[in-house]
N, C-alpha and C positions, 0 to 999 in steps of 0.2 A: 683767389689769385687775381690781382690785377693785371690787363695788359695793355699795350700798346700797339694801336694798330698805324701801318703802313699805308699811305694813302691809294696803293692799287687795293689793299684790302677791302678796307671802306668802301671804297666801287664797285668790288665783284662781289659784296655782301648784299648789296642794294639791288645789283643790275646781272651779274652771270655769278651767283653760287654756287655753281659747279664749280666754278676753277680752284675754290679753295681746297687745299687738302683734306684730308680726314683726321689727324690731329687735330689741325686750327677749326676747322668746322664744329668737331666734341668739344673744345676748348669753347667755343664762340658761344654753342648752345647749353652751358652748363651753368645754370642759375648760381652755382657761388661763384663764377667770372664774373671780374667787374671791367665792363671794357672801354677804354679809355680812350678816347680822339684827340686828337690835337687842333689848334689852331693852325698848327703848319699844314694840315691836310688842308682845308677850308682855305689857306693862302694859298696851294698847290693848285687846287680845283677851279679857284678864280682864276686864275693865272691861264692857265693851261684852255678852259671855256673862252677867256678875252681872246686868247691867240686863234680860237678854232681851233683846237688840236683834241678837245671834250667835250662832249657833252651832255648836259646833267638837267636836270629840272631846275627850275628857279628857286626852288625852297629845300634845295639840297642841303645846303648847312643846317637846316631847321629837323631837317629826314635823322640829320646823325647827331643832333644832341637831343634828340628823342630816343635816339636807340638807345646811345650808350649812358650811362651813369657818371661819366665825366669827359668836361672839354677843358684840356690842358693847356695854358695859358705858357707863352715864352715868356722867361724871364731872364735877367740879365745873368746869372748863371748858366743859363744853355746857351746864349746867345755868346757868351765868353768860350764855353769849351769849344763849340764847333771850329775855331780858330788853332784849337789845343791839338785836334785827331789827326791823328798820319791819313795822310791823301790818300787813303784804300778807293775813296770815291769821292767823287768831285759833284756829285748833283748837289745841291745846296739845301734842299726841302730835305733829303734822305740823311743829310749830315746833321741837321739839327734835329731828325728823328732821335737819331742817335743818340746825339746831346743829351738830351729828354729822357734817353730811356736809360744812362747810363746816370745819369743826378738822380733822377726818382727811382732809379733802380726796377722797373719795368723789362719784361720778357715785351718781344718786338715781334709781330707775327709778320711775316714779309715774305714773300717768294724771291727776293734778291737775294743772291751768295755769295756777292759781293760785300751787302753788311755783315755776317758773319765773322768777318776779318776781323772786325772792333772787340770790345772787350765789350759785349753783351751778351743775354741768352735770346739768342734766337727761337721763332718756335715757326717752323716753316709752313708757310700757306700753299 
């Protein structure tokens, strides 16, 4: 199964792995997962470190496409639906999550309940 991870995911994977649930945790450590990051996380983490609001090591982007088996690139396709979603939520990184995981057809591992709203399968962290 391929998934899509949430960019608080990606951080408590790295930094407090406790916070993840026990579903997402089996799911995360099961060799035929294949787990997928995004560029949007890597745009969220920059963002969020430039503000002071994060903080991550320097070669944090290098830490997560070592981990995972793929870094998922935006394309003009996700970048058009995010436009398309009912305003369940307004954060702009978490809506083009969505995007992503609703074109590639990806399960979304996220502790928010607020994506849940969208027409994806959630798998709760």
């Amino acid at each position: 199964m391929r998934v899509l991870l949430d960019t608080h995911v990606a951080l408590w994977t790295f930094f407090d792995p406790a916070l993840i649930g026990r579903e997402a945790t089996e799911l995360l450590r099961d060799p035929e997962t294949e787990i997928v990051a995004s560029v949007v996380n890597v745009w969220e983490i920059s963002i969020k470190r430039a503000t002071g609001k994060l903080r991550t090591p320097d070669d944090f982007p290098a830490r997560l496409r070592r981990w995972t088996q793929e870094m998922l690139a935006v394309n003009e396709a996700h970048a058009w639906r995010v436009g398309e979603l009912p305003r369940h939520h307004l954060d702009p990184f978490d809506r083009l999550l969505v995007a992503q995981a609703q074109i590639e057809n990806l399960p979304l591992i996220t502790h928010d309940r607020q994506l849940a709203r969208y027409d994806i399968r959630i798998v709760r962290a």
